[in-house]
LODO-9934 format. One record per residue (C-alpha): x, y, z. Coordinates in steps of 0.05 Angstrom, whole numbers. Layout:
# residues N
NODE     c1     c2     c3
NODE      X      Y      Z
...
//
This chain:
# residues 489
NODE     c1     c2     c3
NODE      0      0      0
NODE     33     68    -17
NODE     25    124     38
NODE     61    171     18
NODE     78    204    -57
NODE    125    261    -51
NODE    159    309    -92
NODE    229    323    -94
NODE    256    392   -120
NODE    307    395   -171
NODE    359    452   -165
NODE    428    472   -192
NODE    475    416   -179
NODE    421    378   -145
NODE    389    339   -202
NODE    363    266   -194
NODE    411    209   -224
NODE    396    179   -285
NODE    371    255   -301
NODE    346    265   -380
NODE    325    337   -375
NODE    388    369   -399
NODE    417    310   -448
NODE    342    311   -476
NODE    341    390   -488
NODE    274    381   -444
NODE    266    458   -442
NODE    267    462   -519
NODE    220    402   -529
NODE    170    428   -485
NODE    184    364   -418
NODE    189    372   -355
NODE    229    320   -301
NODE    204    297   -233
NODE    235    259   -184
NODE    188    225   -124
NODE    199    187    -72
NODE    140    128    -69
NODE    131     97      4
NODE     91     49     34
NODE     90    -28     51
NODE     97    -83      1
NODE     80   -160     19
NODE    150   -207     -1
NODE    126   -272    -39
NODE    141   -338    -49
NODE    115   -380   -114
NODE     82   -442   -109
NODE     83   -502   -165
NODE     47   -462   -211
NODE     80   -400   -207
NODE     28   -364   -165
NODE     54   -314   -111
NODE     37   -331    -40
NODE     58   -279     19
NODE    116   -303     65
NODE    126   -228     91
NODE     68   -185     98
NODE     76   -106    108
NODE    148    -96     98
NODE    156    -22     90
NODE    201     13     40
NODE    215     81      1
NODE    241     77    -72
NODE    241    128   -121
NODE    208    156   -197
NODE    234    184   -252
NODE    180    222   -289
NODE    188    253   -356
NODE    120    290   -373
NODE    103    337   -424
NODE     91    403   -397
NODE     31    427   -431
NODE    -28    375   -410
NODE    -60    391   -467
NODE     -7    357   -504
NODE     -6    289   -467
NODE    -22    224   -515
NODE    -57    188   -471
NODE      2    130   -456
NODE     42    126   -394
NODE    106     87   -408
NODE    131     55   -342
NODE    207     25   -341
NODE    221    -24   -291
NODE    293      9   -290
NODE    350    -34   -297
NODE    400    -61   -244
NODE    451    -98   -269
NODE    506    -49   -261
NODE    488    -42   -196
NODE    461     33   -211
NODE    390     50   -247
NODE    393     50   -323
NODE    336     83   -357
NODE    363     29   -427
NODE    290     38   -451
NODE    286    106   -446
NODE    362    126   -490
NODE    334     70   -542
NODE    267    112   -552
NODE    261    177   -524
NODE    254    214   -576
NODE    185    181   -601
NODE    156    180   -529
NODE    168    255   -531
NODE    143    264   -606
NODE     95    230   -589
NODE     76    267   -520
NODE     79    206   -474
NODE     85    201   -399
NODE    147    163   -384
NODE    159    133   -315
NODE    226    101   -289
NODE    215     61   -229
NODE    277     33   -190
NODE    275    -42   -178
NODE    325    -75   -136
NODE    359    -53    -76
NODE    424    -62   -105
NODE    421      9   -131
NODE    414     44    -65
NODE    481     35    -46
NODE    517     86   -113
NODE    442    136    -98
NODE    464    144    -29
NODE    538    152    -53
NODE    514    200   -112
NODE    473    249    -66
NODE    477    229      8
NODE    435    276     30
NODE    376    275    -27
NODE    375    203    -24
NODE    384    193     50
NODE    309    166     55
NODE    305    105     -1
NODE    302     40     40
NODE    293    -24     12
NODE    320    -61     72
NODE    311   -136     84
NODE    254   -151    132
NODE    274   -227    153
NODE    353   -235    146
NODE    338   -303    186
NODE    335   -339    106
NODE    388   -374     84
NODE    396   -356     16
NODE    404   -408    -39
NODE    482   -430    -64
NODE    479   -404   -142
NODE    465   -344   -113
NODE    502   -324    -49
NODE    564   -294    -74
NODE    539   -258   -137
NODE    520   -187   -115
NODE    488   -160   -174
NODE    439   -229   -147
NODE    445   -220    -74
NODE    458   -169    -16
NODE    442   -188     47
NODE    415   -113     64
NODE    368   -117      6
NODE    298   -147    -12
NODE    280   -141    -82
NODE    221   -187    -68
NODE    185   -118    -53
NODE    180    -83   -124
NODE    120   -129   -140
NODE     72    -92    -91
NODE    112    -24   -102
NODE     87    -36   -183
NODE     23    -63   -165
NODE      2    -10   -130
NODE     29     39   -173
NODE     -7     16   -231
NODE    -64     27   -188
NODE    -55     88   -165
NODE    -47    119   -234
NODE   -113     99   -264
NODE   -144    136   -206
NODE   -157    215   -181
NODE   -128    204   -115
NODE    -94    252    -83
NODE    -26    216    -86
NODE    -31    211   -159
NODE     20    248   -186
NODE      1    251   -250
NODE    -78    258   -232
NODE    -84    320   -276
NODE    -72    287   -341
NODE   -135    250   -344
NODE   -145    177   -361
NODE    -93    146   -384
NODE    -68     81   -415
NODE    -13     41   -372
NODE     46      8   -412
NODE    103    -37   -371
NODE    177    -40   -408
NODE    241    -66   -391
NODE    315    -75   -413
NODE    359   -142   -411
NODE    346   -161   -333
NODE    284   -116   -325
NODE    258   -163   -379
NODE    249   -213   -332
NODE    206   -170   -287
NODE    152   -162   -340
NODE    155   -243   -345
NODE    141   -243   -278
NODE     84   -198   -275
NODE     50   -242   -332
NODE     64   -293   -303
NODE     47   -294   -235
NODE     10   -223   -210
NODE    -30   -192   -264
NODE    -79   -250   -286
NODE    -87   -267   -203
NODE   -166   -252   -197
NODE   -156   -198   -145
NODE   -110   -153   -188
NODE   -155   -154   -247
NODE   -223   -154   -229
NODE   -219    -80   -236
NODE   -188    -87   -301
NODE   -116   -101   -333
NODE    -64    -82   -295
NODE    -32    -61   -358
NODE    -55    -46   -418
NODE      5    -81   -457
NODE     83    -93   -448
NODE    144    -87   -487
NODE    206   -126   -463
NODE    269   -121   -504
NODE    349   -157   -498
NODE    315   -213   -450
NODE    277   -275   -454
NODE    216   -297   -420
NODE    253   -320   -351
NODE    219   -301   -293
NODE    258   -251   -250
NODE    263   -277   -177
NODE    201   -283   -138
NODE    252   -254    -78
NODE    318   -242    -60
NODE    330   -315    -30
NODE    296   -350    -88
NODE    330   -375   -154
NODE    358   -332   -208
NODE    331   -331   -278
NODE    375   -352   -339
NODE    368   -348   -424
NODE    381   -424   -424
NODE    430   -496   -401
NODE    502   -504   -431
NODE    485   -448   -491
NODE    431   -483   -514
NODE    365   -442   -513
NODE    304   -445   -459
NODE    242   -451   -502
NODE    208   -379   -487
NODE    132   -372   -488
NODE    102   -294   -466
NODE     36   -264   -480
NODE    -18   -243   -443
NODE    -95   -218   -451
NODE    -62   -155   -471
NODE     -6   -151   -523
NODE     59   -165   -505
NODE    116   -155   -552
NODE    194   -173   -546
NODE    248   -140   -589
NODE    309   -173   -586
NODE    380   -160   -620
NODE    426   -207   -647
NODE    459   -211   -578
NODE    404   -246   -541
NODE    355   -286   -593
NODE    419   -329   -586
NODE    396   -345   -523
NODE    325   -341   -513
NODE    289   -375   -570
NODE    220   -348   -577
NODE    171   -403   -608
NODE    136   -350   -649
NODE     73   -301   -657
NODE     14   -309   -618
NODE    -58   -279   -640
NODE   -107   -315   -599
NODE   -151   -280   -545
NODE   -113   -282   -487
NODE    -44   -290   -509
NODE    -20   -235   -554
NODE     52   -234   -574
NODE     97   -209   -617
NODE    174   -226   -627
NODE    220   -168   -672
NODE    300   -194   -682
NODE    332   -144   -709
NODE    399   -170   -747
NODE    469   -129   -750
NODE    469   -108   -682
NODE    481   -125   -605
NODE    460   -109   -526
NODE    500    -54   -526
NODE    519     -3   -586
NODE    559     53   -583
NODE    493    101   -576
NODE    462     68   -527
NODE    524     58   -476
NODE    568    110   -498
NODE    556    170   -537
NODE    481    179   -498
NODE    525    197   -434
NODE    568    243   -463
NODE    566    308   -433
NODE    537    321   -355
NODE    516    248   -344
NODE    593    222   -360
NODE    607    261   -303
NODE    551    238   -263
NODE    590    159   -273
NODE    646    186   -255
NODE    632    211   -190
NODE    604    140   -177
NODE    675    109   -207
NODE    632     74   -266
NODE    659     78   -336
NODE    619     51   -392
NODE    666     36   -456
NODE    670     -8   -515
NODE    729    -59   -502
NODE    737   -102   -565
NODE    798    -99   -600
NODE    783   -102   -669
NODE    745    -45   -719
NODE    694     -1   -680
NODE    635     -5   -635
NODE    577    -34   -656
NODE    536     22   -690
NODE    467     -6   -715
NODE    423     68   -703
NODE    358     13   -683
NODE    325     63   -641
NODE    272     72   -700
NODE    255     -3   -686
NODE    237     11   -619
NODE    203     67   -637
NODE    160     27   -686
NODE    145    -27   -638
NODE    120     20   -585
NODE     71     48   -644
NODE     38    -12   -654
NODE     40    -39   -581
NODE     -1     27   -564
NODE    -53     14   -630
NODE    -60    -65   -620
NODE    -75    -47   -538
NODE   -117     13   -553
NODE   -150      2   -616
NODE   -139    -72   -627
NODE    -95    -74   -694
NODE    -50   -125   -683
NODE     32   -115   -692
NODE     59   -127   -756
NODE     90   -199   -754
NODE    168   -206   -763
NODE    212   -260   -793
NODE    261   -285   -745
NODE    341   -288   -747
NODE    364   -355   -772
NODE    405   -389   -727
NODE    440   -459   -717
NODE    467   -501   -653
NODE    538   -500   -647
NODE    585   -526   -590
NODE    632   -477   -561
NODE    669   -503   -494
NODE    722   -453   -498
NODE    731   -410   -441
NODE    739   -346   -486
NODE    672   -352   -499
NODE    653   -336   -424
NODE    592   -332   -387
NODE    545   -365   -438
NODE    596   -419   -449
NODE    570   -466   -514
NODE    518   -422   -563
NODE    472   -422   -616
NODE    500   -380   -675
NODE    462   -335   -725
NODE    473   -358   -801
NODE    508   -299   -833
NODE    507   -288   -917
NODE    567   -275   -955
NODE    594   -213   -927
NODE    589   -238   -861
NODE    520   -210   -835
NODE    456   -242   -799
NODE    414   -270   -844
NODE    338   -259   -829
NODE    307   -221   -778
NODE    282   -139   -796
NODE    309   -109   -851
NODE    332    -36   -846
NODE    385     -8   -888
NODE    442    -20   -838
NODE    438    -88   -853
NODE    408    -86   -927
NODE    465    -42   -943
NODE    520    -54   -908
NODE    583    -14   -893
NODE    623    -65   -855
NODE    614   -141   -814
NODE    577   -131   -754
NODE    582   -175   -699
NODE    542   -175   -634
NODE    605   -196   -589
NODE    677   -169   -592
NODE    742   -198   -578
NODE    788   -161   -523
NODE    860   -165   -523
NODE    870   -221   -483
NODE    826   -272   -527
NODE    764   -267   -483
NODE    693   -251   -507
NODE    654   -181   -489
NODE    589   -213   -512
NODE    540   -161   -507
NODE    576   -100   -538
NODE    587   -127   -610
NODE    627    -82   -663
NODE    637    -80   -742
NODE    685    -83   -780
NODE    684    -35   -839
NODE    696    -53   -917
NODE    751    -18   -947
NODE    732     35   -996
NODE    752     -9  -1047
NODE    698    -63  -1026
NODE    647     -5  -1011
NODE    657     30  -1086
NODE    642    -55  -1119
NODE    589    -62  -1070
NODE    563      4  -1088
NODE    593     51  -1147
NODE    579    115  -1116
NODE    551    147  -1051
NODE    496    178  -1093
NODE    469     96  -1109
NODE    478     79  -1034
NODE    432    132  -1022
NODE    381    105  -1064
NODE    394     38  -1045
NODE    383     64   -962
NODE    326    103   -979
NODE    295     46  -1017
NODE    311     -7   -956
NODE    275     44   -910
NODE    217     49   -950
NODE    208    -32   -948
NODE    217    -24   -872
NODE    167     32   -867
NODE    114      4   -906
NODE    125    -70   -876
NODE    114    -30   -812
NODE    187    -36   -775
NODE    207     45   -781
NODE    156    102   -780
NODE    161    147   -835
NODE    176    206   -775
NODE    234    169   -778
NODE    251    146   -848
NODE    299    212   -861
NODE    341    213   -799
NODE    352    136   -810
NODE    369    141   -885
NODE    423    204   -865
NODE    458    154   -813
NODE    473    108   -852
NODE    493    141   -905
NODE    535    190   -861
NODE    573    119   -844
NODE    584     97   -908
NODE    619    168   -924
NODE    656    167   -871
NODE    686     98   -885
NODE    701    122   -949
NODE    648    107  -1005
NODE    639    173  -1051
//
């Protein structure tokens, strides 16, 4: 139950982590930026056979925090509130949804939430602003568990001080909350609105979770869906942890793929790169009543790309890492970061998510990156261990999965892993190796015909419904600026 929904001002030098109102030119766009601090209790659950929560903690009490992003004139506001179930695998909250797709959510005049969603962030909040974050608890109720061996010693898994078993009731009721006028409702003004859940990599998991075990339980939704759809992206359908004693999640056993089934009564769709439809092999589309679901690969490009983890930090928020001692750099050895500009993908998918929720026109159906079982014991290949591999065509590149020009027509070999200097694998930052300019002018003749050659791939993709003609210029420029710059004129 949340008790308490409250406000925290922004001021010079005293901005909230993770902030987007400066890197997002939010004054120029017409945004605003909110940071709350949600409180309350939240139950801590255990699952039974069938994946059902049952409460082994009741009335825990915590404090975590909300990024909101909002546009400034109501008048503007689409409708859609975007919730992010923040990620936490760095061990600090990474709005990964958010860089992939901000600019369509604030086209588009969405409500964008960021909620934090394990403990193990509090520690580098409390170390970026002692003072402003002072209040965010998330402390374990019951330290009395023993928690299980797989888990113990991993801390991006398990800390002691923590429970992450209590962001199911913190979303629960915040879902809540938001369809109503209470007076807690931060966003109350706006109206009605229509309640979206999304998630990154780990956060992924979350969303599995919620589908799997909270929102279809009868006392959630006899008001209605908790959410009216969900977009999960880099991730399979693993269930996050019911709790912080209980069993991590994983892609899949000795390389080989976990079969992944999601969907829902509302539509549910998963966008995954090259990186991770290794690893979580979604069985396919799903139309029928009460499981909607949609699975987008999209070839030639990986987790991480030098946008996304790099160049979206530059500036204010590099220095914001810094003071936390947390670098984020490419660190393969051989031609450049990975540089796939996909955010029009995500932008896409979020379109139709929003139409097939609201007005019931199903998501355009994708093919799927071909792929083949291989066996891969080396250690250099790392976490994962053995694989499945994507078939590449002649110049090296993923065969299948959504065309867009960066794949159609292609400037270099992408890969969605990169080799360090010492032999070992970075295998969610991938990187390409460009053609020569030799190779670009057979492939292409001139930069004039790769123009029309982009511009005609980007067409396909609009009109097949992967890119939104919003974004059909910028995407044809970007690629085209690449090929330049590696040398094709």
């Amino acid at each position: 139950m949340i008790s308490e929904m409250k406000r925290i001002p922004v001021a010079e030098g005293r901005h909230p982590f993770a902030s987007a109102a400066k890197k997002c030119c939010f004054k120029e766009i017409g945004y605003v930026e909110d940071e709350y601090f949600m409180s309350g209790t939240a139950n801590v659950y255990e699952e039974d056979a069938f994946q059902n929560p049952r409460v082994s903690i009741k009335d825990a009490p915590y404090t975590t925090r909300l990024l909101v992003r909002r546009p400034e004139d109501r008048e503007r506001f689409s409708g859609n509130i975007v919730i992010e179930v923040l990620n936490a695998t760095a061990m600090i909250d990474i709005d990964r949804m958010w860089v992939d797709t901000w600019r369509f959510f604030t086209r588009n005049g969405d409500i964008y939430i960021g909620i934090t969603s394990k403990g193990q962030v509090v520690d580098a909040l409390k170390r970026f602003d002692p003072e402003r974050y002072a209040p965010i608890n998330w402390d374990n109720p019951d330290r009395s568990r023993t928690p299980i061996a797989s888990i113990k010693d991993n801390p991006m898994l398990f800390l002691e001080d923590y429970e992450s078993g209590l962001f199911w009731d913190m979303l629960i009721d915040l879902a809540r909350l938001l369809r109503t006028e209470d007076g807690k409702n931060p966003l109350a003004a706006y109206g009605p609105a229509h309640l979206f859940l999304t998630g990154w990599s780990q956060s992924g998991g979350y969303i599995a979770r919620i589908l799997h075990s909270f929102a279809y339980q009868p006392e959630i939704e006899k008001d209605g869906p908790l959410f009216d759809g969900y977009l999960l992206a880099g991730c399979g359908a693993s269930d996050a942890p019911m709790n912080a004693y209980s069993s991590a999640f994983r892609f899949g056993q000795n390389g080989i793929p976990q079969g992944s089934v999601l969907g829902g009564k509302e539509p549910v769709i998963a966008v995954n790169t090259e990186s991770e439809n290794k690893y979580a092999y979604w069985y396919g589309d799903f139309d029928e009543p009460e499981f909607k679901f949609r699975t987008w690969q999209i070839p030639a490009s990986s987790h991480d790309t030098a946008y996304n983890l790099i160049e979206y930090y530059e500036g204010y928020q590099r220095e914001d890492l810094t003071r936390l001692g947390f670098t984020n750099v490419w660190e393969g050895c051989e031609g450049e970061p990975m540089d796939c500009p996909y955010e029009p993908i995500f932008h896409a998918a979020f379109y139709h998510l929003y139409n097939w929720a609201i007005h019931g026109i199903p998501a355009p159906h994708a093919p799927k990156i071909e792929t083949r079982i291989v066996r891969k014991k080396q250690a250099s290949w790392g976490f994962f261990g053995n694989c499945v591999e994507n078939l590449t065509d002649v110049l090296g590149n993923a065969v299948g999965g959504i065309r867009h020009p960066a794949v159609d027509c292609v400037t270099g070999t992408y890969a969605s892993f990169s080799k360090r200097e010492d032999g070992t694998i970075q295998e969610m930052f991938g990187n390409v190796v460009p053609f020569s300019k030799e190779k670009l002018t057979a492939l292409y003749g001139s930069l004039d015909n790769y123009r029309r050659l982009a511009q005609e791939s980007t067409d396909r993709a609009v009109a097949e419904g992967y890119v939104l003609r919003e974004d059909a210029d910028w995407l044809v420029e970007r690629v085209v600026s690449a090929a330049a710059g590696r040398g094709l004129g």
